[in-house]
C-alpha positions as CSV (number, residue, x, y, z in Angstrom):
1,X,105.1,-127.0,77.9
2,X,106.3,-124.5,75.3
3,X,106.8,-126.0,71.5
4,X,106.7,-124.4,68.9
5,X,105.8,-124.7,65.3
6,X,108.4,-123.5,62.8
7,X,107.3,-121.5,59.8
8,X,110.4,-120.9,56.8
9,X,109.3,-119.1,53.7
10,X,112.4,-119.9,51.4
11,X,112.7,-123.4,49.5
12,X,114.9,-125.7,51.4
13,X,118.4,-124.7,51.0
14,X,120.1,-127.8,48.5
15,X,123.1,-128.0,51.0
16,X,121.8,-128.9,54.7
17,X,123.5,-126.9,57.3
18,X,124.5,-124.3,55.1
19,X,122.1,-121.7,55.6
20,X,121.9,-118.9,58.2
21,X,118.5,-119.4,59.4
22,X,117.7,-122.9,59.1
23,X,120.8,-122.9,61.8
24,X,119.5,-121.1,64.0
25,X,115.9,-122.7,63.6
26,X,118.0,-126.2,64.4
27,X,119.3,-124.3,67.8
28,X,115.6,-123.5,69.0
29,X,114.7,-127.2,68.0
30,X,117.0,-128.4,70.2
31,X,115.9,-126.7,73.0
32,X,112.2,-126.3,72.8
33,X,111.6,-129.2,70.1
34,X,108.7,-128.6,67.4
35,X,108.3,-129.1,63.8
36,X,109.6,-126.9,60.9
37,X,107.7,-126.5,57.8
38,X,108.1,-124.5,54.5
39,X,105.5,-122.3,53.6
40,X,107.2,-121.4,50.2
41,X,105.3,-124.0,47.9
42,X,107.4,-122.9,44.5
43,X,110.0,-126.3,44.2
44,X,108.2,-128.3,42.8
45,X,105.4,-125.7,40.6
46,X,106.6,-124.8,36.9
47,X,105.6,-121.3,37.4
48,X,106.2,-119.6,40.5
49,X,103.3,-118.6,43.0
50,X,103.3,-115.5,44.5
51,X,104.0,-115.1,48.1
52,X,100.0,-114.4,49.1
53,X,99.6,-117.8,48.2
54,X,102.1,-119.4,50.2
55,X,101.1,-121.8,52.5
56,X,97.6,-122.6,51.6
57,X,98.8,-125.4,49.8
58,X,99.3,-126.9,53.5
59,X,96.1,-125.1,55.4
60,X,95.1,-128.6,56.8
61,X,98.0,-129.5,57.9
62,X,99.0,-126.2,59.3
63,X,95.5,-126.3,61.7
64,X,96.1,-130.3,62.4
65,X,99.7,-129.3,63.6
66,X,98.1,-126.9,66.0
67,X,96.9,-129.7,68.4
68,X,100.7,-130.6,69.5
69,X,102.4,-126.8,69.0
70,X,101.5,-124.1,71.5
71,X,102.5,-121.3,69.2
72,X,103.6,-120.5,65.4
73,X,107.4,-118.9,64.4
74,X,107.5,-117.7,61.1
75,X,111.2,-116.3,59.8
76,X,111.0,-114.0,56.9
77,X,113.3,-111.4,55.9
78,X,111.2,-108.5,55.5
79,X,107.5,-107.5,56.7
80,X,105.5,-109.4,54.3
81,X,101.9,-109.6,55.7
82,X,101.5,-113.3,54.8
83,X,97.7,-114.1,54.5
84,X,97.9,-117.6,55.8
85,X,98.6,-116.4,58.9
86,X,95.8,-115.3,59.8
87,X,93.3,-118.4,59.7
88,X,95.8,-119.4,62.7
89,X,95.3,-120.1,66.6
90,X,98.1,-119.9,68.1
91,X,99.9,-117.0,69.0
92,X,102.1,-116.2,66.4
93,X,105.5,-114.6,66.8
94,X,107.3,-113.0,63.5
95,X,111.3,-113.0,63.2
96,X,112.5,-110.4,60.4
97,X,115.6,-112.2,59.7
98,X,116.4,-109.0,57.0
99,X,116.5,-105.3,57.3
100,X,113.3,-103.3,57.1
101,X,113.1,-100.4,54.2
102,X,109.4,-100.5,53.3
103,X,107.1,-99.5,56.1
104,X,105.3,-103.0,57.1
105,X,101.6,-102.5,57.6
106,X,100.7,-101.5,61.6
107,X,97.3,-103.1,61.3
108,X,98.6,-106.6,60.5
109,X,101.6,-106.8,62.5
110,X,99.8,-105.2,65.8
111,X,97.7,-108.3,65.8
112,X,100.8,-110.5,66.2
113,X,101.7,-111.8,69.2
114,X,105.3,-110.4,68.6
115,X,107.4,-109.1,66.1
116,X,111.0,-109.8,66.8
117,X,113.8,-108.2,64.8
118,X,117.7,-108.6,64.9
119,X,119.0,-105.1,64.7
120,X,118.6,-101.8,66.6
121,X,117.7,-99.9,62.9
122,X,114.7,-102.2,62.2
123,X,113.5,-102.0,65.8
124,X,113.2,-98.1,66.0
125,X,111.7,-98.0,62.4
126,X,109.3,-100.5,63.9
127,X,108.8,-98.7,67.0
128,X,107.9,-95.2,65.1
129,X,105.3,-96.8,63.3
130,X,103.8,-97.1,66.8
131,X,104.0,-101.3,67.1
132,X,104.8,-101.5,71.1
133,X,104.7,-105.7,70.6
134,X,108.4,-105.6,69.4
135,X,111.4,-107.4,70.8
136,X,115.3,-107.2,69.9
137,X,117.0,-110.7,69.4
138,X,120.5,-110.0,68.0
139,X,122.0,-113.9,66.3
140,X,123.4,-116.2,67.7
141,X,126.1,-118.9,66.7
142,X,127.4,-122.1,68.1
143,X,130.6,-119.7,69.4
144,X,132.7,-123.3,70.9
145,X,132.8,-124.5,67.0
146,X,135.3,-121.5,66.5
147,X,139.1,-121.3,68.2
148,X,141.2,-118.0,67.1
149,X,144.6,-119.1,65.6
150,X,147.6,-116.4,63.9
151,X,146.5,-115.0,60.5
152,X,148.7,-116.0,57.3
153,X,151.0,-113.7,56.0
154,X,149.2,-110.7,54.9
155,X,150.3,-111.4,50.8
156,X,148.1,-112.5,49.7
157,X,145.6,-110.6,51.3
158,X,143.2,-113.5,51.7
159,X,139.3,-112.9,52.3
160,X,136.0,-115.1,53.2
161,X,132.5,-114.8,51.5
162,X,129.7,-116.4,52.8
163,X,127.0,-115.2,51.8
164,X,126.2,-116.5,48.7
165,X,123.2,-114.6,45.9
166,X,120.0,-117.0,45.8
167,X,119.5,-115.2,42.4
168,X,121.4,-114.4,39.6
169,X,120.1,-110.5,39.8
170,X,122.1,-111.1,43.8
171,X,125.3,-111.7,42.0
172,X,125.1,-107.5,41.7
173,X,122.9,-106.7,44.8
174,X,125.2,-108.8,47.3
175,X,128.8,-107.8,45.2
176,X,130.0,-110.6,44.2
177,X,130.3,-109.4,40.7
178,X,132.1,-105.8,42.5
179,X,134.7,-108.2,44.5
180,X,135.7,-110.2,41.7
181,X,136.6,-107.3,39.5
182,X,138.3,-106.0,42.4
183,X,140.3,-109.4,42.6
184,X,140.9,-109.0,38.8
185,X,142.4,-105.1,39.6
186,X,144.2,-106.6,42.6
187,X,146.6,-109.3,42.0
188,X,147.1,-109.2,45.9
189,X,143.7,-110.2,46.8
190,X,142.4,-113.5,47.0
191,X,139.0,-114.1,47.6
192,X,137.1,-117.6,49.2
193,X,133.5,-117.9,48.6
194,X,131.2,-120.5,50.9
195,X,129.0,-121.5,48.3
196,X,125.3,-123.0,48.9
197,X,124.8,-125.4,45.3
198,X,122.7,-122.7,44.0
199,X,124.2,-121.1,40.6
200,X,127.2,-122.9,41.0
201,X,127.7,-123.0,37.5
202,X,126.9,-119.5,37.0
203,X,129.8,-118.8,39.5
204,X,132.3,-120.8,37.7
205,X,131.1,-119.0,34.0
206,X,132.1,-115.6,35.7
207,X,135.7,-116.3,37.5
208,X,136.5,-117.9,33.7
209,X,135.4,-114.9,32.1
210,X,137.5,-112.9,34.2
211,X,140.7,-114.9,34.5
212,X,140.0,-115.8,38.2
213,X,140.9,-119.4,38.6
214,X,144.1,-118.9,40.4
215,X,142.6,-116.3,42.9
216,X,139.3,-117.5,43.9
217,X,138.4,-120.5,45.6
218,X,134.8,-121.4,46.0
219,X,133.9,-124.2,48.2
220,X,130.6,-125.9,47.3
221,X,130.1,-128.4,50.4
222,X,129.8,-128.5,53.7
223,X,132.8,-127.7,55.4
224,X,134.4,-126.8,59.0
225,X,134.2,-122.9,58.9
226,X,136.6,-122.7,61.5
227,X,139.0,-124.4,59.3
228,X,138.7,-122.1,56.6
229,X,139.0,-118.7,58.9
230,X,142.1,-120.0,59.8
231,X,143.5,-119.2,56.2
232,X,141.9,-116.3,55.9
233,X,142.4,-112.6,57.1
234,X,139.0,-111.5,57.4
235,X,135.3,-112.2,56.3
236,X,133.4,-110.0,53.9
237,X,129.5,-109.1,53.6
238,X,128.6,-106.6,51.1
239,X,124.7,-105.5,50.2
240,X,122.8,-102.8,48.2
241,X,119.4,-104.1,49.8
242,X,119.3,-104.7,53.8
243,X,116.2,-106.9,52.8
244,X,118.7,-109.6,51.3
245,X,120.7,-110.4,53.9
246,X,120.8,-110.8,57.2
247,X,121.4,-107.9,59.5
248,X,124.3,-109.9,61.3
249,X,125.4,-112.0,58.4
250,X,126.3,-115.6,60.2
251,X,129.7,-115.4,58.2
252,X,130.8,-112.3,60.0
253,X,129.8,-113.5,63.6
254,X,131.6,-116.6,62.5
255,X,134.7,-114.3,61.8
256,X,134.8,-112.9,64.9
257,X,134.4,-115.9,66.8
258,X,137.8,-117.4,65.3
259,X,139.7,-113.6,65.9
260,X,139.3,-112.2,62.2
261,X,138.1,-108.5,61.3
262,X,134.9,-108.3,59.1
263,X,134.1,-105.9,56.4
264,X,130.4,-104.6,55.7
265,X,128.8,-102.1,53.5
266,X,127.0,-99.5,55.2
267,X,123.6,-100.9,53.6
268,X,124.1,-103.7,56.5
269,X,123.1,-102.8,60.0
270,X,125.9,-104.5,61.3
271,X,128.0,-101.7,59.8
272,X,127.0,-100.2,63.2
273,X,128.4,-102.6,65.2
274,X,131.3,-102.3,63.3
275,X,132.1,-98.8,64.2
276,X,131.3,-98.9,67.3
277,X,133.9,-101.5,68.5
278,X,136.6,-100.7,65.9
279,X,136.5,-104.6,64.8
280,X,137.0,-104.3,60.6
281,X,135.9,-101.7,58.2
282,X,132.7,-100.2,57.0
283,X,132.8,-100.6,52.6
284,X,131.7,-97.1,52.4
285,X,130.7,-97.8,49.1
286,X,129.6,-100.9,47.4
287,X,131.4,-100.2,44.4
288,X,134.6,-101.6,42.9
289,X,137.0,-98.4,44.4
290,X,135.3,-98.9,47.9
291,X,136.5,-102.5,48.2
292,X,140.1,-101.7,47.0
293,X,139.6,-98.7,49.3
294,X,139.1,-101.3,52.2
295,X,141.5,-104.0,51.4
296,X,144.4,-101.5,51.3
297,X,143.0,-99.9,55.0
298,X,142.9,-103.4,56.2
299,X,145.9,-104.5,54.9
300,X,148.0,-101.2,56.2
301,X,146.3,-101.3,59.5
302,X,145.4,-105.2,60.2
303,X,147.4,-105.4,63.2
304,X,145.3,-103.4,65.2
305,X,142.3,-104.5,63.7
306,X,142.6,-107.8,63.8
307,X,143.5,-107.6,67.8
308,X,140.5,-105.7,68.4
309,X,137.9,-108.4,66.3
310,X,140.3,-111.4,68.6
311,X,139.2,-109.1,71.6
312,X,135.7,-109.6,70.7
313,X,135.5,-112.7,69.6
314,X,132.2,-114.8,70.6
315,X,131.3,-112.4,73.5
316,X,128.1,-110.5,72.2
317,X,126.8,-113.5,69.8
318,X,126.6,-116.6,71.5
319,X,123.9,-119.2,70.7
320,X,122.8,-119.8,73.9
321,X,122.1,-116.0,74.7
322,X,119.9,-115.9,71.6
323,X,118.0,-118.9,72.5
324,X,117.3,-118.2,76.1
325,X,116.5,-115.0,74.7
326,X,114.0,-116.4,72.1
327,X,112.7,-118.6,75.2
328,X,111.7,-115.6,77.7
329,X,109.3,-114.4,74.4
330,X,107.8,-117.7,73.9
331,X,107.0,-117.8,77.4
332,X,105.5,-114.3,77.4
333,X,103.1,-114.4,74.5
334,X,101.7,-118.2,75.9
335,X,100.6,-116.5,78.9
């Protein structure tokens, strides 16, 4: 009987439930069962270890785990050839939960059981290096939690961001810092944030500085997403690095579940997607003048937009396609 044995490599998030993969992890668990563990031993050191050392801190516990687990999942956002995994067992299967830009190393990752990535970019850059032991998973979301209703009047132009820097160097790579300047150049825009308790106060220091209070929200809890689409026109995901984020950022799926257009920078591999079905905007550049550039496309053409992202909805990202999906691989590599 298949159960796995979940590997995470970031710190657990401070907000449980709030973050992308430990969601999806959750969906598996339910399903399949198994144990999660973090890897990422760093909470509780006063200087930082680096990531060759994480999970030897738990190497006995790792091989005693074996006994009741038929195989290892280890999510990581980019092709990091973690050491540990190699005094392992079981088959291993390795989910890149971020874009690949660095060529991963052939000779560790051929040895996997399977590499698993979530966009169509990262499985051809994969597939040129020659690695034939790759699969394509897209994400998958809990697609009944979300119920389209009518979008608010379009003043103010009202938009959701969910994914929130880790960092405070993210505040700049993920443009947080680019929307609120555009907010501050656009007294049309409004702009929710989905925060995860992670630089909170750092967040508040900078919609001060800039005069912000009265058009950004930032909600620092748990909350009912659906909820909050509801007062929003659409979601927004913006990136300099595809190793940051996701390449389906969870807030955009979630935007197009309830009906509401999504716009992405081009760094995101979801940008693709985007095109493709006409269902928001590519940010052509991450930059104060391409977000202004955007709002005012939306905002001039939302109709049609926003019918097309309705049209859409929860068709191409349900959970249960990504865990059945996840389910044929585990059955595969266990033979």
């Amino acid at each position: 009987m298949t159960r796995p044995l979940y590997h995470l490599t970031i710190l657990p998030p401070p907000l449980s439930g709030t973050e992308a993969v430990s969601q999806e992890v959750a969906a598996l668990q339910a399903r399949f069962g198994g144990e999660l563990v973090y890897l990422n031993p760093n909470r509780r050191l006063p200087l930082p270890l680096p990531r060759l050392a994480f999970g030897w801190q738990m190497a006995p516990r790792l091989r005693a785990l074996e006994t009741s687990h038929t195989l290892h999942h280890i999510f990581n956002p980019d092709p990091f050839p973690f050491p540990i995994l190699k005094i392992l067992r079981r088959p291993t299967l390795y989910t890149l939960t971020g874009g690949i830009i660095d060529a991963p190393s052939p000779n560790f990752f051929s040895k996997l059981a399977m590499v698993v990535v979530m966009d169509e970019r990262s499985w051809q850059t994969l597939r040129n290096l020659g690695l034939q032991n790759v699969s394509l998973v897209r994400p998958g979301i809990n697609t009944m939690r979300f119920v389209p209703s009518p979008p608010p009047p379009l003043e103010p132009m009202r938009l959701l961001a969910g994914s929130a820097p880790w960092t405070e160097a993210q505040f700049a790579s993920k443009g947080v810092n680019i929307l609120l300047e555009a907010a501050r150049q656009n007294a049309n825009l409004h702009l929710v944030f989905l925060w995860r308790g992670v630089l909170w106060n750092e967040m508040m220091k900078r919609v001060r500085t800039l005069g912000l209070e009265r058009q950004v929200t930032i909600i620092n809890k748990r909350v009912d997403v659906n909820s909050v689409l509801a007062t929003v026109h659409a979601a927004v995901a913006l990136s300099t690095d595809a190793r940051i984020i996701k390449p389906y950022p969870r807030s955009l799926l979630e935007s197009l579940a309830a009906g509401r257009p999504v716009l992405v920078s081009p760094q995101i591999p979801m940008a693709d997607y985007v095109t493709q079905r006409g269902c928001g905007l590519v940010v052509e550049s991450v930059s104060t003048e391409g977000v202004l550039t955007a709002v005012e496309m939306l905002t001039a053409n939302y109709a049609q937009i926003q019918t097309r992202a309705q049209a859409i909805g929860a068709r191409d990202f349900s959970q249960e396609a990504m865990v059945s999906a996840y389910g044929q691989l585990y059955q595969t590599i266990e033979q």
